[in-house]
Every structure is written in C-alpha cells, then in structure tokens.
C-alpha positions in Angstrom: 11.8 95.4 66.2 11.5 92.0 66.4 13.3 89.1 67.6 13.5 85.2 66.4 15.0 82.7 68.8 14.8 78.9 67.9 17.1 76.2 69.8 17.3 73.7 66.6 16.0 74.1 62.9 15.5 70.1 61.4 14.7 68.7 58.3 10.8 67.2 58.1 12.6 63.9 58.9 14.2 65.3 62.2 17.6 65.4 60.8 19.8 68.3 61.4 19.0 71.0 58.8 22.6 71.3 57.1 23.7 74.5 57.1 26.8 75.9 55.1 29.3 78.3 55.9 32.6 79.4 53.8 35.4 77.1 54.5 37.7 79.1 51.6 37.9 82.1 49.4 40.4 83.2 47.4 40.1 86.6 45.2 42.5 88.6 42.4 41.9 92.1 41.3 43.4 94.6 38.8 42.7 97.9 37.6 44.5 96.8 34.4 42.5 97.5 31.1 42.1 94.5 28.8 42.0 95.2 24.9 41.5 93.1 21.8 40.7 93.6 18.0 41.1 89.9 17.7 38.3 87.8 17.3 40.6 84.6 19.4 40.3 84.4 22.9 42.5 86.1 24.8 43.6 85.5 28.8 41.8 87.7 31.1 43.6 86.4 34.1 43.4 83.4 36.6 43.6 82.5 39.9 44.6 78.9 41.7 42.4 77.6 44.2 43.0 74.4 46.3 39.8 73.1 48.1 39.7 72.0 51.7 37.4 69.5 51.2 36.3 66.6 48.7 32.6 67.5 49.2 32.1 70.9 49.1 30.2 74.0 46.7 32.6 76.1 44.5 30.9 79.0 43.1 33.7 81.2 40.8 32.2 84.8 40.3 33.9 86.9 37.4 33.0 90.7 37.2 34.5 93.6 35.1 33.2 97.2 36.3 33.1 98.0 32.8 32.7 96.3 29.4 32.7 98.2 25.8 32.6 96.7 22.2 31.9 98.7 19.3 31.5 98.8 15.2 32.4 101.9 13.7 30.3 100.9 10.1 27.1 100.1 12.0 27.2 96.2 11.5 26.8 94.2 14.8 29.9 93.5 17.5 29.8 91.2 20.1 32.0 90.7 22.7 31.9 87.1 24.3 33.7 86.2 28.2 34.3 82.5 28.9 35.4 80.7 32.2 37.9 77.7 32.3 39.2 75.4 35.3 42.3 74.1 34.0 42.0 73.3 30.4 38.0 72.8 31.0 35.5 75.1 29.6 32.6 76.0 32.5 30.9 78.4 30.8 31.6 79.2 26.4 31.2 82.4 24.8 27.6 82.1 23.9 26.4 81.1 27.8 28.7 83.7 29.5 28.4 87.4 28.0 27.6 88.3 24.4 26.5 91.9 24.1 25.7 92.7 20.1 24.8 95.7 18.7 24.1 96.8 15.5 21.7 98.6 12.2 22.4 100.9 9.7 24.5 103.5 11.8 27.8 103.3 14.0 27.4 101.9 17.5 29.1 101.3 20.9 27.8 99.3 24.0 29.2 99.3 27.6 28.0 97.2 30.4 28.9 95.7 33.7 29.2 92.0 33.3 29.0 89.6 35.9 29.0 86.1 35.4 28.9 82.9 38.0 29.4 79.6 37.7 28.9 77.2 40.9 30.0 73.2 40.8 29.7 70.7 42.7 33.7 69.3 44.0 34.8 66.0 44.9 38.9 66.3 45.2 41.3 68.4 46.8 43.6 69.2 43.8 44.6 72.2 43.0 43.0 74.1 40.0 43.4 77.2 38.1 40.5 79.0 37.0 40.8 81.5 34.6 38.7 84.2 32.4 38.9 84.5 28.7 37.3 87.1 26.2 37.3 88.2 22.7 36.1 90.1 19.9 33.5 88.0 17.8 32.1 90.9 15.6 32.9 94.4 14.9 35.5 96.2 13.9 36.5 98.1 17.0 38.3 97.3 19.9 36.6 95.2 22.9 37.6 96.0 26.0 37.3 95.1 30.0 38.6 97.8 32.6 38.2 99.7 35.4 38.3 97.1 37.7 38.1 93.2 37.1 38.0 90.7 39.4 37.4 86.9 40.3 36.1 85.5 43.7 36.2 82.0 44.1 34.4 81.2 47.8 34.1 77.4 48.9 31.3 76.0 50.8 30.9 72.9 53.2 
C-alpha cells in the first residue's frame, strides 16, 4: 500500500488550489408510482432549496429506479422527464430523457433514468425545483416507480 502526503497543493501561479466541499444538501424520496396516458406534463414532485451562499455550485440530480413506456399497436412511445427551478425550465423534454420504441409489432421499454443538471448560483433565495414527465407517443401508460428521488447538494 501506498501513502501520499503533501503539506500544500497550489495553482501554477502559487495560489491556493480551491478546493470544494458540500456546504448543503437537501433530498426527497417516495416509493410512490407515477402514471400518465396524457401526453401534458405532469408534476413528478419538488423539493425547496435555500442556498448558503451567493457563489456557490448547485448540481440537482433526479433519478427513478424504474421507467416504462409502451405502445400496444407497435408505433413508437416516448416518454420525456424535464427539470424546472421555479417556473424555469433547466433541462426540456428532448435534453432530459426520451426513450422511443417502435416497428411493426407491440413494444415496451423500461430503464433507469438519471438525469443532472449543475448551475452556477449567485443569490440566496429560496427555490423550488421540481421534476415533470409525460407521455409524448404511444398509447400506453408511462410510468416512474419503484423509488424516485431528487438530491440537490451545494458546493462552495
């Protein structure tokens, strides 16, 4: 086994190297099971987050231990995810998650989906950020379950 010991790590202009830590973290789970035939987005959920600093990293990380979307006629079906912070859209339905399936038969998909958004912050106001998803094709039920979560971490 080894061992690395340093006294100081600097930037090539002698500067302290600027390391981050977590300064706050908020998460939200459910084992609830989301459903929708409609092809509108629906609310996922949300969580409110108040940074401690005017200068720090958000990253929001949004994960569903399982996805399905299906089309019982064979056509395609896509299921799009989409973040918000407040009344903001971070990420839309054709950056986030868009799993399509399709040909001349019936088909289903399932997946894991995890999608992250990071931003740079410059207040201290409270936000909400919240997860959105819908049905765009098909003509069966999308659904998220079996455990869904966000993490929202801050970083100095």
């Amino acid at each position: 086994m080894s061992t690395l010991k340093v006294n100081a790590i600097t930037e090539v202009d002698g500067s302290a190297f600027p390391f981050g830590k977590v300064i706050g973290q908020v998460a939200s789970f459910t084992t609830s099971a989301f459903n929708t035939t409609s092809s509108s987005f629906q609310d996922v959920m949300s969580v409110d987050y108040t940074p401690s600093s005017d200068s720090s990293l958000i990253v929001f990380d949004f994960s569903a231990a399982n996805s399905t979307i299906g089309n019982a006629s064979g056509n395609n079906a896509t299921l799009n995810i989409k973040l918000l912070k407040d009344s903001t859209q971070l990420i839309n339905a054709t950056n986030a998650t868009d799993f399509a399936v399709g040909g001349a038969e019936a088909d289903r998909i399932s997946a894991t989906p995890l999608v992250r958004h990071m931003e740079g912050n410059d207040n201290t106001n409270q936000r909400t950020y919240k997860v959105q998803f819908r049905r765009a094709d098909g003509n069966t039920s999308a659904s998220l379950s079996n455990g869904i979560g966000i993490i929202i971490r801050e970083y100095s």
